[in-house]
N, CA, C and O atoms as a DFTB+ gen file, in Angstrom:
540 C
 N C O
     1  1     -50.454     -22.471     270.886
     2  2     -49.197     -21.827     271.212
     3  2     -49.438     -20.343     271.466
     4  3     -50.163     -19.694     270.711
     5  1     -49.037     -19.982     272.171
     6  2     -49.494     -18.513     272.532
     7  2     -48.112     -17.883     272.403
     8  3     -47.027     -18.440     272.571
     9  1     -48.410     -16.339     272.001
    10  2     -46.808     -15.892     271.325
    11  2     -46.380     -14.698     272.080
    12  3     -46.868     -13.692     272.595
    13  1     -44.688     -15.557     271.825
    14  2     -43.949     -14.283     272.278
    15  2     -43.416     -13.231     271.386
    16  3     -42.517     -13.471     270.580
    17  1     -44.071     -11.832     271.552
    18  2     -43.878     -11.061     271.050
    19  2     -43.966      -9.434     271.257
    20  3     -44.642      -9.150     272.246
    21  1     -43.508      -8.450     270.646
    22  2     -43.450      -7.306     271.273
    23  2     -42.575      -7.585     272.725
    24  3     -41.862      -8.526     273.075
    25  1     -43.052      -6.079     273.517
    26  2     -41.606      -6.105     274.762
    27  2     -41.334      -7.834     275.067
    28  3     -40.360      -8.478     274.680
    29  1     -42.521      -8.352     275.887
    30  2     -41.520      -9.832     276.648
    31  2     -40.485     -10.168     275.379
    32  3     -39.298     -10.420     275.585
    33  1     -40.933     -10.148     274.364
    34  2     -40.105     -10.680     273.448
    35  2     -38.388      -9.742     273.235
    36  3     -37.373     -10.202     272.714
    37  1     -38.579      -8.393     273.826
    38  2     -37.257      -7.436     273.654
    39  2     -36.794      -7.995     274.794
    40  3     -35.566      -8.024     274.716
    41  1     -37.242      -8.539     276.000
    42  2     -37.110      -8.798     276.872
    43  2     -35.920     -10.312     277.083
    44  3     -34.906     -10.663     277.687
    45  1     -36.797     -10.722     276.239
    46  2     -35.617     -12.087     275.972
    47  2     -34.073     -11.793     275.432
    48  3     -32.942     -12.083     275.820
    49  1     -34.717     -10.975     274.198
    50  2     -33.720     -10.889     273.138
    51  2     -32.604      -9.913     273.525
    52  3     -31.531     -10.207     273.000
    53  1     -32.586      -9.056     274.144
    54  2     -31.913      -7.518     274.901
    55  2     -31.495      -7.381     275.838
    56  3     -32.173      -7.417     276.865
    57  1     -30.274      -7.183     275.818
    58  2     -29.411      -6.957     277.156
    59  2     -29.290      -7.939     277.948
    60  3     -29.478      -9.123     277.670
    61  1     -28.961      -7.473     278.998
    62  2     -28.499      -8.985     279.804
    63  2     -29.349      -9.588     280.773
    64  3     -28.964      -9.721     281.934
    65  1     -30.405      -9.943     280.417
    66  2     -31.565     -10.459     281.098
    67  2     -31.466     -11.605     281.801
    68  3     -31.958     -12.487     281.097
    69  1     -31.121     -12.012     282.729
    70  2     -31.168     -13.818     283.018
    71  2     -32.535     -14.136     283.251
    72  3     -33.453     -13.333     283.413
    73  1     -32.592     -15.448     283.254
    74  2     -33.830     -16.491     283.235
    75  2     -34.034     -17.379     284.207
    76  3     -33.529     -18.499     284.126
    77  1     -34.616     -17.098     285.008
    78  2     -34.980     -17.937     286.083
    79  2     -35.975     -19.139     285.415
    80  3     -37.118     -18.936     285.006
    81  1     -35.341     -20.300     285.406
    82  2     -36.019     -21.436     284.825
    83  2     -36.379     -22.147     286.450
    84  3     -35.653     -22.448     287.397
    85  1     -37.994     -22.235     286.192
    86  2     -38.621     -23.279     287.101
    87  2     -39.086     -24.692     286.685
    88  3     -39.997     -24.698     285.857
    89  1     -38.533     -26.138     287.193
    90  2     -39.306     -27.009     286.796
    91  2     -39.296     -28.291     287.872
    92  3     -38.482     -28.588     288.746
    93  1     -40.217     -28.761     287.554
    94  2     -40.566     -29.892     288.619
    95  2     -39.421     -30.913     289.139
    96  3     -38.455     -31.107     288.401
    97  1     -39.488     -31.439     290.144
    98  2     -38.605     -32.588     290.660
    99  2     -39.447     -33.584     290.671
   100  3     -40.666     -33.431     290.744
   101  1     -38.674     -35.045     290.575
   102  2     -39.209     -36.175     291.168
   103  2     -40.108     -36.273     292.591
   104  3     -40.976     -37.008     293.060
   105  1     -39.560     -35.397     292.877
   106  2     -40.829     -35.126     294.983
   107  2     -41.784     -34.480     294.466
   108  3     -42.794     -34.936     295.002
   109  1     -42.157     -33.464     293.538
   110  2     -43.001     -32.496     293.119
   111  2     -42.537     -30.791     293.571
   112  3     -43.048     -29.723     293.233
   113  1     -41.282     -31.112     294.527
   114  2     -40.559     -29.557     294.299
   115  2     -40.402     -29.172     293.280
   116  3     -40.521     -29.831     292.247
   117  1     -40.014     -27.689     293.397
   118  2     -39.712     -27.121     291.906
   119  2     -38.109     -26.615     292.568
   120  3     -37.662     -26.242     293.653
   121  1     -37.490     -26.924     290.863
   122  2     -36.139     -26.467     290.967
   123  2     -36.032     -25.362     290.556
   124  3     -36.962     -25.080     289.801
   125  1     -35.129     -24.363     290.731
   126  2     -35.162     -23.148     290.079
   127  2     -33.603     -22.913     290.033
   128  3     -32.908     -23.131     291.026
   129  1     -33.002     -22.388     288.656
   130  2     -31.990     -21.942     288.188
   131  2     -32.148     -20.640     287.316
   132  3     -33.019     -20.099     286.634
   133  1     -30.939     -20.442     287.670
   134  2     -30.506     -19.293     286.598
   135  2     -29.756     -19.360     285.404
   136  3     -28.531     -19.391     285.517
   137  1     -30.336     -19.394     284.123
   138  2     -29.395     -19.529     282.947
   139  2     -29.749     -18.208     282.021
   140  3     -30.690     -17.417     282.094
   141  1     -28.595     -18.286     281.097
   142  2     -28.318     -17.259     279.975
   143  2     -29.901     -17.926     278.645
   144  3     -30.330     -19.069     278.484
   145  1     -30.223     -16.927     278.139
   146  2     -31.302     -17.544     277.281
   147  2     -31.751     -16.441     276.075
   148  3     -31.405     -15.259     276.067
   149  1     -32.380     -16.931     275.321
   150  2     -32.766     -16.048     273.850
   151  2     -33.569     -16.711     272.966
   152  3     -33.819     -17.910     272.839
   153  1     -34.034     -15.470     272.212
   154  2     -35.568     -16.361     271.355
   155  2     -34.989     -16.944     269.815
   156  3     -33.938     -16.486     269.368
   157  1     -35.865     -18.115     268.965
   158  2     -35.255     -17.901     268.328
   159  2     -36.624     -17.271     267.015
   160  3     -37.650     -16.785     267.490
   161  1     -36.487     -17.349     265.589
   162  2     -37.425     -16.771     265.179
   163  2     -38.713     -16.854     265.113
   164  3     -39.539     -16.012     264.760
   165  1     -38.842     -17.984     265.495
   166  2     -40.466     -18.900     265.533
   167  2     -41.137     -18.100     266.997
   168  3     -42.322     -18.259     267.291
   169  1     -40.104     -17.151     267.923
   170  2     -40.496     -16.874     269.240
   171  2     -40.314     -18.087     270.095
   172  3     -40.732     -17.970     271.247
   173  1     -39.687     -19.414     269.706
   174  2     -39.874     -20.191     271.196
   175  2     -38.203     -19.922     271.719
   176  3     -37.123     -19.505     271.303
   177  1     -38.702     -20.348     272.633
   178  2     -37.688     -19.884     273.935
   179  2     -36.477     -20.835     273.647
   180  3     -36.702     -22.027     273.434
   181  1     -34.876     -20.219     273.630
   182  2     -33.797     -21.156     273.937
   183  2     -33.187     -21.287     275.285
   184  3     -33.370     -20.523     276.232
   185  1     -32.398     -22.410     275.255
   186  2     -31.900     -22.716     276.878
   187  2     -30.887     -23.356     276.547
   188  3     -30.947     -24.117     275.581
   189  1     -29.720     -23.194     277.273
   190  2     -28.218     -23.528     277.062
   191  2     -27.629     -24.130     278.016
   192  3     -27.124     -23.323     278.796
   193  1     -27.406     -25.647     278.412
   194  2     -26.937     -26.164     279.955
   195  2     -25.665     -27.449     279.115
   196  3     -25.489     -27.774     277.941
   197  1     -25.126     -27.795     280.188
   198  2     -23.923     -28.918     280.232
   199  2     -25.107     -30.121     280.559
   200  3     -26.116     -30.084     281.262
   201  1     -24.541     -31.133     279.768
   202  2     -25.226     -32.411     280.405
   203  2     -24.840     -32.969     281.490
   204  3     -23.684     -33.228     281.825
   205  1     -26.175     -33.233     282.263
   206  2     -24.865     -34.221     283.248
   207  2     -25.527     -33.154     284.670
   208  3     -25.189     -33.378     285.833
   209  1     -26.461     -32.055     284.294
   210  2     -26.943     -31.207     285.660
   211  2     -28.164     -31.785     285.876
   212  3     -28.630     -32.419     284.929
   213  1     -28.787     -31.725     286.875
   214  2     -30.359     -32.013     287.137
   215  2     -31.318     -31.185     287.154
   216  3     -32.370     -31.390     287.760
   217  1     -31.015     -29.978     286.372
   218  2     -31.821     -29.278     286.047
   219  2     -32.463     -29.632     284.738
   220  3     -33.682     -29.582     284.580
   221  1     -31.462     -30.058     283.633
   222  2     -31.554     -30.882     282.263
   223  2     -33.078     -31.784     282.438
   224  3     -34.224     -31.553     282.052
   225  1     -32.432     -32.935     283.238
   226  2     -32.630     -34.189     283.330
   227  2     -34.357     -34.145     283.969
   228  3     -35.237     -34.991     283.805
   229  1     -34.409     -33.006     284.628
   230  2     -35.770     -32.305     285.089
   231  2     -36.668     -31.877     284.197
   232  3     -37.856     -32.103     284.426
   233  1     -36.368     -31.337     283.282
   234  2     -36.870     -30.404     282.306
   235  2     -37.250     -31.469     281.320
   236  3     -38.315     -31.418     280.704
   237  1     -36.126     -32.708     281.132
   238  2     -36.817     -33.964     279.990
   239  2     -37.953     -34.231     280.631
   240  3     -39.089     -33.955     280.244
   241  1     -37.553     -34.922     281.891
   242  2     -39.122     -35.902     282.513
   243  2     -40.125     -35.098     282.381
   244  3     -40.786     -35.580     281.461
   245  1     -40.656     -34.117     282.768
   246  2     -41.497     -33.232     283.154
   247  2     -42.040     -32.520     281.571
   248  3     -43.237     -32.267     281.436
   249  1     -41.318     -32.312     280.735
   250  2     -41.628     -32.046     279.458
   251  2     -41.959     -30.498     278.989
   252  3     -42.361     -30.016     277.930
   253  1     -41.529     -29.828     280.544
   254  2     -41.926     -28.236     280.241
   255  2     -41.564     -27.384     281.375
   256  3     -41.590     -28.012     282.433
   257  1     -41.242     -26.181     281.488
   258  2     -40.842     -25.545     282.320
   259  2     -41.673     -24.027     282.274
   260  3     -42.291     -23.595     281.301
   261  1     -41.544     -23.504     283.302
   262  2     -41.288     -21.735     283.268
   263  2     -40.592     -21.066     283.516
   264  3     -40.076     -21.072     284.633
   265  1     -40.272     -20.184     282.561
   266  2     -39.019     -19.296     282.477
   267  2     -39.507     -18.212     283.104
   268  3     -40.653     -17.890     282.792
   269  1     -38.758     -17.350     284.169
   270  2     -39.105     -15.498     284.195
   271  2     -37.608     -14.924     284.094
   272  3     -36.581     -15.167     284.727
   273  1     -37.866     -14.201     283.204
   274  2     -37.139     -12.835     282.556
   275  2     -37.447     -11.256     283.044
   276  3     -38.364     -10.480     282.777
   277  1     -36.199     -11.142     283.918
   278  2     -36.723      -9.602     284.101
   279  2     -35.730      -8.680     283.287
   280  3     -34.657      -8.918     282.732
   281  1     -36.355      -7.746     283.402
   282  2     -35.918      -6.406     282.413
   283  2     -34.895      -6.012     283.083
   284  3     -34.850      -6.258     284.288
   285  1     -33.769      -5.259     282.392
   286  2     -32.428      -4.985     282.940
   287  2     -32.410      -3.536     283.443
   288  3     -32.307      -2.582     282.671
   289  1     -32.538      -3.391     285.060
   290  2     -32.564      -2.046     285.380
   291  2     -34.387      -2.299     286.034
   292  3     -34.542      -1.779     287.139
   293  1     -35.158      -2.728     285.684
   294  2     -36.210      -2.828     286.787
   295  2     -37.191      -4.093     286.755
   296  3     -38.142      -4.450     286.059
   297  1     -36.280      -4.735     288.173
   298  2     -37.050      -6.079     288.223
   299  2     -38.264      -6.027     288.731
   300  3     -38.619      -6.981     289.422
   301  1     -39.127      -4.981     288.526
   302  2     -40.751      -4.658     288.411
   303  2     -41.669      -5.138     286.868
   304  3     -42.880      -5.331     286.770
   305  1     -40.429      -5.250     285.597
   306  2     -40.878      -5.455     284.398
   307  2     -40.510      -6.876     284.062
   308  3     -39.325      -7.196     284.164
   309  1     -41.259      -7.619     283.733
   310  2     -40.779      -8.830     283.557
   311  2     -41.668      -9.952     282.767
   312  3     -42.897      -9.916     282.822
   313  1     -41.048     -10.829     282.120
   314  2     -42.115     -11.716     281.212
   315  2     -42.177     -13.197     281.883
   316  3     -41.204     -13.916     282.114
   317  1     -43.138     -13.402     282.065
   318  2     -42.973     -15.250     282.481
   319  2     -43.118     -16.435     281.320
   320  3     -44.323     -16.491     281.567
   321  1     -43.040     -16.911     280.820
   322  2     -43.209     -18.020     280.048
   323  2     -43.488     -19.479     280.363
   324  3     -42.516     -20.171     280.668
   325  1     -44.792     -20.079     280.324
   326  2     -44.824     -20.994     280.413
   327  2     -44.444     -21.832     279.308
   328  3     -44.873     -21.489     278.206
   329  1     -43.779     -22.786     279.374
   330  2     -43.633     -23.806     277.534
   331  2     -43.190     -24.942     277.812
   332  3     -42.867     -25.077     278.992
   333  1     -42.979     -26.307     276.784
   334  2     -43.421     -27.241     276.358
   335  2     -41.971     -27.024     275.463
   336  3     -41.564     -26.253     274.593
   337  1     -41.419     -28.285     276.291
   338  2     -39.984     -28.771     275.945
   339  2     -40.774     -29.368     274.065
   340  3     -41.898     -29.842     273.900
   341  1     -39.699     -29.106     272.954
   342  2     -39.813     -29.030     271.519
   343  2     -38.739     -29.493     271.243
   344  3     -38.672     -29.654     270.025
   345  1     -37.939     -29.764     271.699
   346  2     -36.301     -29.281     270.876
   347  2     -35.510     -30.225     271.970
   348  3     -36.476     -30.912     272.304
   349  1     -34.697     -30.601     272.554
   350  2     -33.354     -31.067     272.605
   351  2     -31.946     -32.033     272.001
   352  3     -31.738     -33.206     271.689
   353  1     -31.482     -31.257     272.038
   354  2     -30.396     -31.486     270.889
   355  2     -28.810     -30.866     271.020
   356  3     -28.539     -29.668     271.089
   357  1     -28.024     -31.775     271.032
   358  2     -26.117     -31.195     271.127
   359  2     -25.845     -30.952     269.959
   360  3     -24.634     -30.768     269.834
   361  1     -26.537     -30.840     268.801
   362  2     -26.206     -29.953     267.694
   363  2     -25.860     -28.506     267.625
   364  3     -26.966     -27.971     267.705
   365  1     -25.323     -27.933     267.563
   366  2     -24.872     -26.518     267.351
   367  2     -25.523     -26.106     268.680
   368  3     -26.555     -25.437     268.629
   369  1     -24.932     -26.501     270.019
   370  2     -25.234     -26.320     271.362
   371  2     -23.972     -25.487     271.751
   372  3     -23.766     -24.930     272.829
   373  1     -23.269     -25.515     270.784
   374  2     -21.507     -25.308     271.628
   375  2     -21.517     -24.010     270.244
   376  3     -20.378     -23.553     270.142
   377  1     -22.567     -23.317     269.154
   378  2     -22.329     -22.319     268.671
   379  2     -23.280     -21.730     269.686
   380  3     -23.004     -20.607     270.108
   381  1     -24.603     -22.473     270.235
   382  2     -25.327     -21.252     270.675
   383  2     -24.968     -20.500     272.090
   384  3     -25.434     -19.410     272.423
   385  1     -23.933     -21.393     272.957
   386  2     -23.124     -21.182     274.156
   387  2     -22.108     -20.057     273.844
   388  3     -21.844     -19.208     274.696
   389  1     -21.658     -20.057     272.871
   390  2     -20.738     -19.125     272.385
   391  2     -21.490     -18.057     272.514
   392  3     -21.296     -17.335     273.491
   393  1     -22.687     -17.669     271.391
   394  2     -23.857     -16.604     271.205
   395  2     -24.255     -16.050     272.634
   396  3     -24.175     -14.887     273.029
   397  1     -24.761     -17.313     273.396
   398  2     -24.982     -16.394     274.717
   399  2     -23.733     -15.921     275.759
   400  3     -23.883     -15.328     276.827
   401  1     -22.528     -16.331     275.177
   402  2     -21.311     -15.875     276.250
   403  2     -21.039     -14.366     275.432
   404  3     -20.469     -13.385     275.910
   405  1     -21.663     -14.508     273.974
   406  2     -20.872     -12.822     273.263
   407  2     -22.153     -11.700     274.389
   408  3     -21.839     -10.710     275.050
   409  1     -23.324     -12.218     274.272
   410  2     -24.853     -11.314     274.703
   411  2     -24.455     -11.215     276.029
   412  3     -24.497     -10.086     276.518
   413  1     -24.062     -12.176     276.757
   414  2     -23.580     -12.119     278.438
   415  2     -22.664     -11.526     279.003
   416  3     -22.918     -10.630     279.807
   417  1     -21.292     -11.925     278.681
   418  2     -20.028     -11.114     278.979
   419  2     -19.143     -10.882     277.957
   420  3     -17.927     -10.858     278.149
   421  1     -19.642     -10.712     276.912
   422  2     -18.996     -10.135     275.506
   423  2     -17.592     -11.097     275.092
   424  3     -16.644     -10.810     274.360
   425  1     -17.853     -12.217     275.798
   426  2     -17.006     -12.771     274.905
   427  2     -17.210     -13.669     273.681
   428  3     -18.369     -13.768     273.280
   429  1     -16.448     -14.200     273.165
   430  2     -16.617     -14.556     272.209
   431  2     -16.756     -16.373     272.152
   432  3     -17.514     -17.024     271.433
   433  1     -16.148     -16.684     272.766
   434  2     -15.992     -18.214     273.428
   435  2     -16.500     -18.314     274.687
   436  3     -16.109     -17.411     275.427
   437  1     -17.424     -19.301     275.302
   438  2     -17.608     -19.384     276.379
   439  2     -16.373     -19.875     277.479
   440  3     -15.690     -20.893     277.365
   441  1     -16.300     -18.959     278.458
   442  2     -15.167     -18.971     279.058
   443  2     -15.362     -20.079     280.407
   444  3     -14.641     -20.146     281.402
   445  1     -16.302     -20.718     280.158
   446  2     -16.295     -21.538     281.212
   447  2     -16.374     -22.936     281.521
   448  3     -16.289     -23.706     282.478
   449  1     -16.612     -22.917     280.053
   450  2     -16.032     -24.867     279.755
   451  2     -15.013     -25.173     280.550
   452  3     -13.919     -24.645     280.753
   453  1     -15.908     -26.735     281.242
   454  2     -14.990     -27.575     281.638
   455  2     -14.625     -28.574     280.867
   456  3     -15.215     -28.876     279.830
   457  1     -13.468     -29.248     281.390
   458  2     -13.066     -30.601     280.051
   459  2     -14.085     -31.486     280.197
   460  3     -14.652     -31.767     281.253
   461  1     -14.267     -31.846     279.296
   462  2     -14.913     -33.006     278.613
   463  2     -16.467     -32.434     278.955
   464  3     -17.137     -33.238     279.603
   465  1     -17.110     -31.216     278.628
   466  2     -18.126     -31.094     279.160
   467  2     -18.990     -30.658     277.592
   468  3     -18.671     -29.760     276.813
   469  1     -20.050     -31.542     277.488
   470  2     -20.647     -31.728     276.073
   471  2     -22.389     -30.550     276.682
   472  3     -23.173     -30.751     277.609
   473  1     -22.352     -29.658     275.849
   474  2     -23.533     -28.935     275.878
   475  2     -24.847     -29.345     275.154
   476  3     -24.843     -30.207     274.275
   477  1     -26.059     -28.646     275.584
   478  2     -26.955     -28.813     274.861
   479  2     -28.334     -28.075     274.881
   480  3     -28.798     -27.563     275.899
   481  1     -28.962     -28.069     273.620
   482  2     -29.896     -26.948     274.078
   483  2     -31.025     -27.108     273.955
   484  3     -31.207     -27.859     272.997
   485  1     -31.758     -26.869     274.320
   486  2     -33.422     -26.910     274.804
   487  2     -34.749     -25.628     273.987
   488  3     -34.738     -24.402     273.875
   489  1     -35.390     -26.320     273.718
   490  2     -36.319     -25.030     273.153
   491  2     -37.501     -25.566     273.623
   492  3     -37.864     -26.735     273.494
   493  1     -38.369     -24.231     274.439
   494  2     -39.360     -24.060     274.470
   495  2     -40.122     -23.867     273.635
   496  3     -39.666     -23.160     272.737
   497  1     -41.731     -24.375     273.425
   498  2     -42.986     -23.456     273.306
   499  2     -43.300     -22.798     273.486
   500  3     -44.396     -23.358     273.498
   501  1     -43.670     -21.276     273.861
   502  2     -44.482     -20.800     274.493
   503  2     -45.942     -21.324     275.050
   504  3     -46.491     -20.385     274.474
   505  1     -46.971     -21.962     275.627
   506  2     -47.778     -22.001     275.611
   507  2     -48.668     -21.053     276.449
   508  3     -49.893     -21.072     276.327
   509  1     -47.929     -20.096     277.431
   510  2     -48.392     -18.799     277.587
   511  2     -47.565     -18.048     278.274
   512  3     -46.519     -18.490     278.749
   513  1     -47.942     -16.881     278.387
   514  2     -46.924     -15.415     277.809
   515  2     -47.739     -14.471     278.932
   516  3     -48.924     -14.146     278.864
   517  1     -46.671     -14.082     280.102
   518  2     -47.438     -12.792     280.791
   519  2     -46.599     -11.926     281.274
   520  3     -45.617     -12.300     281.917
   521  1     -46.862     -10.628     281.035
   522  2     -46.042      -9.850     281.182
   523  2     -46.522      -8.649     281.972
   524  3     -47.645      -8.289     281.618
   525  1     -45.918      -7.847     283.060
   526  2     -45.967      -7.080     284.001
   527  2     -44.795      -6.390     284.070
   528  3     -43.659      -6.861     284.035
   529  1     -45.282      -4.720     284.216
   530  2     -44.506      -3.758     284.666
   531  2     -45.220      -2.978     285.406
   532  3     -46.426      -2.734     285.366
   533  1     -44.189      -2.505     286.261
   534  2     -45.093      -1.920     287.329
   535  2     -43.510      -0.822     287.791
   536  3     -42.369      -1.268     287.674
   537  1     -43.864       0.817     288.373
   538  2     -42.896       1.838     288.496
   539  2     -42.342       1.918     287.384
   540  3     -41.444       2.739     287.199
């Protein structure tokens, strides 16, 4: 496991960073989205989606993704993360949606639930960690 820590790691945790999550398709494309995200103390990576997207359903088969995180104010600084799906689970998916709607747009409830839409969250590994700044 290779660790996230120091800046990439402020990087996750600070300000309003989004996460470009990359992961494989059934063709061997890669999908790429943008989600809200944060570490938790162990350093592996969290991820917050609705079931029912194919970004999810991507990220099971495939068993791992890469995340890039850029720094807020210069997308010259930035951490990539490779990791190794650990975790999925709708347990306290709908407190940690909340957590990233207070870090995102300061609210307190995620304001964008749809009905009947059941969350869930994902944790990475790290299995490696690279980080670049540049200007």
């Amino acid at each position: 496991m290779a660790e996230l820590e120091g800046r990439p790691l402020e990087i996750v945790k600070e300000g309003q960073n989004y996460a470009v999550v990359a992961v494989p398709t059934d063709d061997g494309s890669v999908q790429t989205v943008i989600v809200w995200a944060h570490a938790d103390e162990g350093g592996n990576l969290i991820l917050n989606s609705a079931e029912g997207r194919a970004w999810p359903e991507n990220l099971r088969k495939a068993g791992r993704a890469t995340v890039t995180m850029m720094a807020d104010g210069n997308p010259y600084e930035y951490v990539s993360i490779r990791g190794r799906l650990v975790g999925d689970t709708q347990e306290g998916a709908d407190d940690d949606i909340n957590m990233l709607s207070k870090k995102y747009v300061g609210e307190d409830e995620y304001p964008f639930r749809q009905p009947g839409e059941v969350r869930v969250t994902f944790t990475l590994e790290p299995e490696k960690v690279s980080y670049m700044k540049q200007g």
